[in-house]
N, C-alpha and C positions, 0 to 999 in steps of 0.2 A: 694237434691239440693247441687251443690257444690260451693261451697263459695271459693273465692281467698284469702288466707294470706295475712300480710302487707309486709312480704319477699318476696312472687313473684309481687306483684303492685310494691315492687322498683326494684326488677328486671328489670320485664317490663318497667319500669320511666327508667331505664336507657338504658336501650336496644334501646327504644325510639331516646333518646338523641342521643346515637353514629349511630343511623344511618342515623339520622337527619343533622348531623354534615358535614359539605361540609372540602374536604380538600383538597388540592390543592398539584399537583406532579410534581414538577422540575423534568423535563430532561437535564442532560448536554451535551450542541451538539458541543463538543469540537471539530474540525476539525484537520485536517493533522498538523503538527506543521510545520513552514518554514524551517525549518534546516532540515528535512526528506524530502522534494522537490526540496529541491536545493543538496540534496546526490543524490538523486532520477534523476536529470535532470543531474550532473556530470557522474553517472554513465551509462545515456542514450549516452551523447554524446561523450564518451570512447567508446562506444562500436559501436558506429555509425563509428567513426573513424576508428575503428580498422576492422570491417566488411565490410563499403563500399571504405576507402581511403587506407589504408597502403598499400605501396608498398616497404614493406622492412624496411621502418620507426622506427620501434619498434624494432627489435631486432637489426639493424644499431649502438646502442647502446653499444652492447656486440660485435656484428661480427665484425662491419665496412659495408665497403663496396661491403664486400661479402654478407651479408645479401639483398642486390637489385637484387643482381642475384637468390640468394636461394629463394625470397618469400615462406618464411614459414607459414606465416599467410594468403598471400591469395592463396595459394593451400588449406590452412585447410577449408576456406569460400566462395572456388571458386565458388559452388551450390548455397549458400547461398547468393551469391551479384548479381547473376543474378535472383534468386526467389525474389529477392529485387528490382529488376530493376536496380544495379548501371552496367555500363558497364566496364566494364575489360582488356580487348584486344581487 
């Protein structure tokens, strides 16, 4: 016959215990933080500008008024504002 020690009964008495034991698991559902959606949406609308409107705008800056005639930026996006749907010419 085999008989259980008093070291494996507390064993088991404790084994018992922890599995018994309910315990509860925080998740943190931290979200986007506001200052990364409003970079987020500046950097969308720079880029909307600069792919569907500029017509020399941007580098008007440094060139002048030679830069309306060069359109540098919309020859580089010309593909790309009409795969967009803006119209152009």
């Amino acid at each position: 016959m085999n008989f259980i020690g008093i070291q494996e009964l507390k064993y088991i008495q404790r084994m018992l215990f922890f599995m018994s034991e309910s315990k509860q698991i925080s998740v943190s559902k931290t979200g986007v933080s506001k200052l990364a959606i409003i970079a987020l949406a500046i950097v969308f609308a720079a880029g909307l500008f600069v792919v569907g409107f500029d017509q020399g705008h941007i580098f008007s800056i440094v060139y002048g008024e030679q830069a309306f005639t060069d359109l540098y930026i919309h020859e580089l996006t010309h593909d790309m504002r009409h795969a967009a749907g803006f119209p152009c010419h």
